[in-house]
N, C-alpha and C positions, 0 to 999 in steps of 0.2 A: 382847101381849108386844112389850117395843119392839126396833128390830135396832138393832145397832152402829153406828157411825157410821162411811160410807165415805171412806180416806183418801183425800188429794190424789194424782193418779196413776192411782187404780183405778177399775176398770170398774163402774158403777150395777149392782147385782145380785151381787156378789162375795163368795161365802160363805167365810167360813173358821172354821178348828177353832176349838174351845171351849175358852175360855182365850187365843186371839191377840189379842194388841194390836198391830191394824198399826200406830195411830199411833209406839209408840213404835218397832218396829221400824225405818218408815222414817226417826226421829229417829236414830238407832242408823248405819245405814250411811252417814248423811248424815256423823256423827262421825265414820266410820271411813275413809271414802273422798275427802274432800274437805282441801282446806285442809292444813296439816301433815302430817300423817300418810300422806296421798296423797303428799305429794312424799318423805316420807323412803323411804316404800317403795319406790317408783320408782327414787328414786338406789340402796337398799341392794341392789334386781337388777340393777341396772348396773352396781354397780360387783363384784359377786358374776362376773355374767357376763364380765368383761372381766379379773379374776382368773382364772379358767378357762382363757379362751381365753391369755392370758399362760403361766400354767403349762403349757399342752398344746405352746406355740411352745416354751417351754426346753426341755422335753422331748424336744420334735421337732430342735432347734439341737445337743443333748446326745448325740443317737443313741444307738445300741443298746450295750450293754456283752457284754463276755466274759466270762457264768457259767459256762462249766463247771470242774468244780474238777480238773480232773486235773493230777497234779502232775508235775516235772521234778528228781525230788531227784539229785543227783550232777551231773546235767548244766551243761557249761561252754559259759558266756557274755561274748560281749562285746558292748557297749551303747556305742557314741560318743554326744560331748556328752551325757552324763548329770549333771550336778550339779544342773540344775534342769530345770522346764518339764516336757515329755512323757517326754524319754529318762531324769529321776531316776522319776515316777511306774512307766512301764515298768519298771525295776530294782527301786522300792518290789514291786511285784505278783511278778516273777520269781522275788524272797528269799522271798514269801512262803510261797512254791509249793518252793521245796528246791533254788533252783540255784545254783552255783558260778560269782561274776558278777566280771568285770573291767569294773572302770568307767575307761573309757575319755577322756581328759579332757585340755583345754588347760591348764587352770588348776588345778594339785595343793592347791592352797588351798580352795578352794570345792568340789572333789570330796572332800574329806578331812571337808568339813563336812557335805554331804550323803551319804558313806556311813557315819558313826558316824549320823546322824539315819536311814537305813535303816536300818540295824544295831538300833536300840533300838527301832523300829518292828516289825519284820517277825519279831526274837528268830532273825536266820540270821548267823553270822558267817564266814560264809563270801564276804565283797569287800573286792575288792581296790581300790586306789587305783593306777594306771597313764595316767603323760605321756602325750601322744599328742595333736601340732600337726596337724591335717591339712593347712594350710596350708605345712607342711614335710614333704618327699618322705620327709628324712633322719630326720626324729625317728618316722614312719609306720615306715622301716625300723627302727629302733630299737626303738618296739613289740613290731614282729613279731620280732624278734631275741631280746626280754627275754620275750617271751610261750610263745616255742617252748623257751626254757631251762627253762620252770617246766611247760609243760603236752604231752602225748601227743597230744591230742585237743582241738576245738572243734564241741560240737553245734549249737550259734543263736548266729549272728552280725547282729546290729540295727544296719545304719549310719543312726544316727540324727540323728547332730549337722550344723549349717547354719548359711546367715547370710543374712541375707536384705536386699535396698535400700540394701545401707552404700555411702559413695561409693569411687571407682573408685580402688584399691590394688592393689597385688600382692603375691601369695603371696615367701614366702623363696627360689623358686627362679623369681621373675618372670614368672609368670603371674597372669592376671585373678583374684583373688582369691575370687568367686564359682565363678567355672568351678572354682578351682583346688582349694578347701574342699568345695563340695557333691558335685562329681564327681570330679575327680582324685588328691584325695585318697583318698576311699572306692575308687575301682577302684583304685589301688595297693594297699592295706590288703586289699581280699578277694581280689584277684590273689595276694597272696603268702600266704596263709591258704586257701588252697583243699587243700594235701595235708591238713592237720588237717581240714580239715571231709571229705574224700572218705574220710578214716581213720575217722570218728566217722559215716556214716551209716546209717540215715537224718539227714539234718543238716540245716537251714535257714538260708536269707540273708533277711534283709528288707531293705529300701531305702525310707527315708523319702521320698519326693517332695512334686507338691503339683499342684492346681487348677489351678497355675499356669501347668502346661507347654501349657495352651490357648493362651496367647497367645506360648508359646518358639517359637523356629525356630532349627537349628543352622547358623550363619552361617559355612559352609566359608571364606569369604573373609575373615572378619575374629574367629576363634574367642574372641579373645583381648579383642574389642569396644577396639581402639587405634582404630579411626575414627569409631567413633559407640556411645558406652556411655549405657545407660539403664538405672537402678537395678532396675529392677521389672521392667517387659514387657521389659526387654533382657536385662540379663546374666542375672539372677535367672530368667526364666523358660526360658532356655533352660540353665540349672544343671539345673532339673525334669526338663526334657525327657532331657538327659541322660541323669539316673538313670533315665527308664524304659523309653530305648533302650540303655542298659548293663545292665538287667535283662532285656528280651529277648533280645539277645545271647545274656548268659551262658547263661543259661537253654537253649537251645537247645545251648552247649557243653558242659554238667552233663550233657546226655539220658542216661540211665541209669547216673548212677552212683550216685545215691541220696540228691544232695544239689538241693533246690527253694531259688529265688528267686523272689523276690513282690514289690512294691514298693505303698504305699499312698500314699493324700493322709489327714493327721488331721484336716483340716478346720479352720476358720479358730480358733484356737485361743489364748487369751492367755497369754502366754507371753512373754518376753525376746527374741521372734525381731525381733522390730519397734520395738527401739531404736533404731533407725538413723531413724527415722522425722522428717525435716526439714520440716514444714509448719507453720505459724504457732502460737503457743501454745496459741489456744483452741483449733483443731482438734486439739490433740492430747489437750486435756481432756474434753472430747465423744468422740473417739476410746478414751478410758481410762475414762472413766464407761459408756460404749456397751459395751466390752468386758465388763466386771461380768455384764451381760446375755445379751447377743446373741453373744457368743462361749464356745466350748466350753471350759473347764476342760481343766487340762493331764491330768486323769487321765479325762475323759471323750476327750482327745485320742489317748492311748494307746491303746484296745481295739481299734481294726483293727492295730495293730504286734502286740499281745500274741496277737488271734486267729491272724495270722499265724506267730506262734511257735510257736503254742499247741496250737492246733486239730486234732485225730486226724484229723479229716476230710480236711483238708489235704495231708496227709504225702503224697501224691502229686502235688497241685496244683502248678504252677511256670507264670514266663512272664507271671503275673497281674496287672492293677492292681485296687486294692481301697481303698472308703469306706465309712465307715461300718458295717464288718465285712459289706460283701459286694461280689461281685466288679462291676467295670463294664466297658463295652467302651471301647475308646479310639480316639480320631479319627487320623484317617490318618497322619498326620506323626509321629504316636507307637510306630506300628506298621511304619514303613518299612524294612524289613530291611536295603538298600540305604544308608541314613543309619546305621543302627547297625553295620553291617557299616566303614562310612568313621568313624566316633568310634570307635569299637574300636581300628583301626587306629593312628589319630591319637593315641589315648590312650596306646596304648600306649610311641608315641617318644615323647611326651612324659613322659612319668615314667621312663622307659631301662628297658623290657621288650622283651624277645627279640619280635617276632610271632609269634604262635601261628599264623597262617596267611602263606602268602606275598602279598607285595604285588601288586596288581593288575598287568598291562603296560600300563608308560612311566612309574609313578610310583618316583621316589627313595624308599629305605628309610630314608631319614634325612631325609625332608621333612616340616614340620610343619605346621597347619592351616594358618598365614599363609603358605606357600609358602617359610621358608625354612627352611634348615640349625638342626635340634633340638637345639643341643648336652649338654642332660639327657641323651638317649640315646646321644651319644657319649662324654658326658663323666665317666659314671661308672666308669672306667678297666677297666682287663684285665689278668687276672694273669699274671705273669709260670711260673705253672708249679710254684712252690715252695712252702714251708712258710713265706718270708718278703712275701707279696704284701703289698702295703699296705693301709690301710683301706677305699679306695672297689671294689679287686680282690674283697676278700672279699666285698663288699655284692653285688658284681654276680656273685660265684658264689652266692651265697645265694637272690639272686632268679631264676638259670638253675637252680636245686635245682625251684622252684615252678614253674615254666615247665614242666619236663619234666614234673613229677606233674599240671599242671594239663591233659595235652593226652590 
């Protein structure tokens, strides 16, 4: 009986089943494994594998979102800078859920255009389209003036809106335009809104910040950055820091009365924030194609604001910074009680609020961060007593109304 013939490769003596043709087997993987086939396979798990890992980075760049569905139906909201970006999506999600939204806006054109496109989205017709320059002390007061005419009550107030690297301008009542928009404005605005939220609690504040305030320092000597202004690491990040020594603060003055501040960073997010953006064409193209990618969508940018509004768990939490819808600790300069106790102060001559507490000994009550005379806090006049005070009289008993409810 003769035996098979042993292939190239195999050991002299190598029995196999009945019916095997090694020859052609080893013809078979030589096919399969070598030449073409070998390399297409090769590329198709490489490039299999590097989809993967790409997806799992968006994913991880995306962060976590806020499912839970509980809703907010009746309750009243205001949202700054909402027409686009983070603060429209926020709004988009709030209508969805049942609440009663002032959308807060520089621009009445473009917020008129984004809340008919929430309106047919979300099926809530309940937003409003309301002015509101934070950039102007006056038109902030006017807000509050037209908002307290139509409403009893403010459950969740989201200062959301910002401007980030634009060059060095002043606000309408000449200050640093960043300091004056990210911070000054919002502490005016939730300083004279605090009897509605203390009326309506449990209530909540959020305060948009950012990453940023790592590299802010609040520069007592030159607040207002007239001796050396730098778009980004200067004015812009100490705007951040700011808001999240204006939310410690508060937050410690709220202690029980039922109303929490929280303030987050959304994370590097594409968005209109970074128009001001001055570097050479291509890198702005690279920069705007990079973004598609590696930056988070504005409505993945939203869910730590919305957690914050949102979140039952919450309802007692204040004081907080938060990313990525969970809390973080914050480095020393952000937590200084000492500094936010001195921008409190300073904030407050500067936009012409009473102090809520008295000034230290040896400093002037009308001194402002650059060491001189605030004329905002002098100059928004004093009534005379009667039923005929003038305009800026009235403003300024309107804001001693909020002063007293705020203390």
């Amino acid at each position: 009986m003769s035996e098979a013939a042993t292939p190239p490769g195999s050991a002299p003596g190598t029995v196999f089943p009945p019916g095997f043709d090694p020859t052609a087997e080893s013809v078979e993987k030589t096919l399969c494994f070598r030449g073409f086939w070998a390399w297409a396979v090769l590329i198709l798990l490489i490039a299999l594998g590097i989809s993967l890992f790409m997806w799992l980075l968006r994913k991880c760049i995306q962060g976590p979102a806020y499912r839970k569905a509980n809703r907010i139906d009746g309750k009243v909201v205001i949202v700054t800078g909402c027409n686009t970006g983070i603060g429209k999506e926020t709004v988009l999600e709030l209508a969805k859920r049942g609440a009663r939204i002032y959308m807060a806006c520089r621009d009445p054109g473009r917020c008129e255009a984004a809340r008919l496109d929430i309106m047919d989205r979300s099926r809530n017709q309940q937003l409003f389209n309301r002015t509101l320059d934070l950039g102007s002390l006056q038109s902030v007061r006017n807000f509050v003036e037209r908002f307290k005419a139509e409403e009893s009550r403010l459950d969740i107030l989201i200062n959301n809106a910002g401007i980030m690297a634009c060059p060095r301008t002043l606000t309408a009542d000449g200050y640093e335009q960043q300091f004056g928009v990210n911070h000054l404005g919002h502490f005016l605005l939730t300083n004279l809104l605090l009897d509605r939220l203390k009326h309506s609690s449990p209530s909540r504040i959020v305060v948009v910040s950012s990453a940023a305030h790592l590299f802010g320092r609040i520069n007592r000597e030159d607040l207002m950055s007239e001796k050396n202004y730098g778009k980004f690491f200067g004015a812009y990040s100490q705007s951040k820091l700011a808001n999240i020594l204006f939310t410690r603060k508060l937050s410690t003055i709220l202690k029980d009365t039922g109303v929490t501040v929280n303030c987050c960073h959304p994370g590097v997010v594409r968005t209109e924030l970074n128009r001001h953006f001055a570097g050479p064409g291509w890198m702005k193209s690279v920069l705007q194609t990079g973004s598609l990618y590696f930056f988070k969508t504005p409505k993945a940018g939203a869910q730590t604001s919305l957690r914050l509004a949102l979140d039952p768990k919450l309802e007692h939490s204040t004081g907080g910074y938060y990313s990525d819808c969970m809390w973080w600790p914050l480095v020393p300069w952000a937590r200084n009680m000492q500094t936010a106790d001195w921008l409190w102060r300073e904030s407050e001559k500067l936009v012409g609020l009473p102090p809520l507490e008295p000034p230290p000994p040896g400093q002037s009550p009308t001194q402002n961060g650059n060491g001189t005379q605030n004329g905002a806090a002098s100059g928004n006049g004093s009534g005379n007593g009667n039923g005929n005070a003038n305009p800026a009289s009235r403003e300024m008993q309107s804001v001693e109304t909020v002063v007293v409810n705020r203390s």
